[in-house]
N, C-alpha and C positions, 0 to 999 in steps of 0.2 A: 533787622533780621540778618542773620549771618550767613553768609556768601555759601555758595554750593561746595565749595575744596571744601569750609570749616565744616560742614552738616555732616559730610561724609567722614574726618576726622574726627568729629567727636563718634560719631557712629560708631568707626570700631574703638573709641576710647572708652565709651559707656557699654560697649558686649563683655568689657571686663566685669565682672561680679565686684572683683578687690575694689576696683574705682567707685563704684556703687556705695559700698560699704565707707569709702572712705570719705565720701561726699557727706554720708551721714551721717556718723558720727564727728564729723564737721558741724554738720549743722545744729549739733546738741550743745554747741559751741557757739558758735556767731551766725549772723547773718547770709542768705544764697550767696548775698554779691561779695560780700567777705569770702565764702567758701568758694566760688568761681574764681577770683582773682588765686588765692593761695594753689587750687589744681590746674590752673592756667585754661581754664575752658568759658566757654561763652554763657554768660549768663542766659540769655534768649533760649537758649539750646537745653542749660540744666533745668532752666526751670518750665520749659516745653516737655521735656525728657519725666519731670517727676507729674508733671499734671496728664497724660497724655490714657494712664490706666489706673483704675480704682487701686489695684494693689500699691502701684507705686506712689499714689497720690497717700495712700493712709502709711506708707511709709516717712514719706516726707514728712507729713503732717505730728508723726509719733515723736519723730526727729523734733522737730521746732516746739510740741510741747515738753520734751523732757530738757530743751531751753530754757522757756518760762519757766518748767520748776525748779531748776538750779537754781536759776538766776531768783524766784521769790526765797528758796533758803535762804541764800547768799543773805538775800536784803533783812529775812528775818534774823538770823545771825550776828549781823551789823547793830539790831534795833535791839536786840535781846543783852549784847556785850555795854550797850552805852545803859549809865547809870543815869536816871534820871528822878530829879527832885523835882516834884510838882511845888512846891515852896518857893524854889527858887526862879523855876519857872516864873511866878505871877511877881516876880520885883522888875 
């Protein structure tokens, strides 16, 4: 758990809206503890901070699914570009 000075620092660092914002569309990106280290704030704290109210929790949550679906493009992308020969497959 993070010390009383950091609770109170991140406090006024998350009553910014900007910072909010940019936590998450962070997170349509990488992982909390990725997006905590890059805005230098305490993981404990962002991820207490997004679970703590419905709105913010279905935010977070909107965040980390438009992850997954980048990231299954991506993969469909990848799978769709390679050519494959079932022929050659079975030698």
């Amino acid at each position: 758990m993070a010390r009383k000075i950091t609770i109170k620092a991140f406090g006024a660092w998350v009553a910014d809206e900007a910072n909010v914002v940019d936590v998450l569309e962070r997170l349509a990106e990488q992982h909390l503890h990725k997006v905590a280290t890059a805005v230098k704030q305490p993981y404990t704290c962002l991820y207490a901070y997004f679970d703590s109210t419905p709105e913010l929790r279905a935010r977070y949550e909107a965040a980390c699914r438009a992850r997954v679906s980048r990231r299954a493009d991506e993969t469909q992308d990848i799978a769709d570009a390679q050519e494959f020969d079932i022929e050659q497959a079975r030698e």
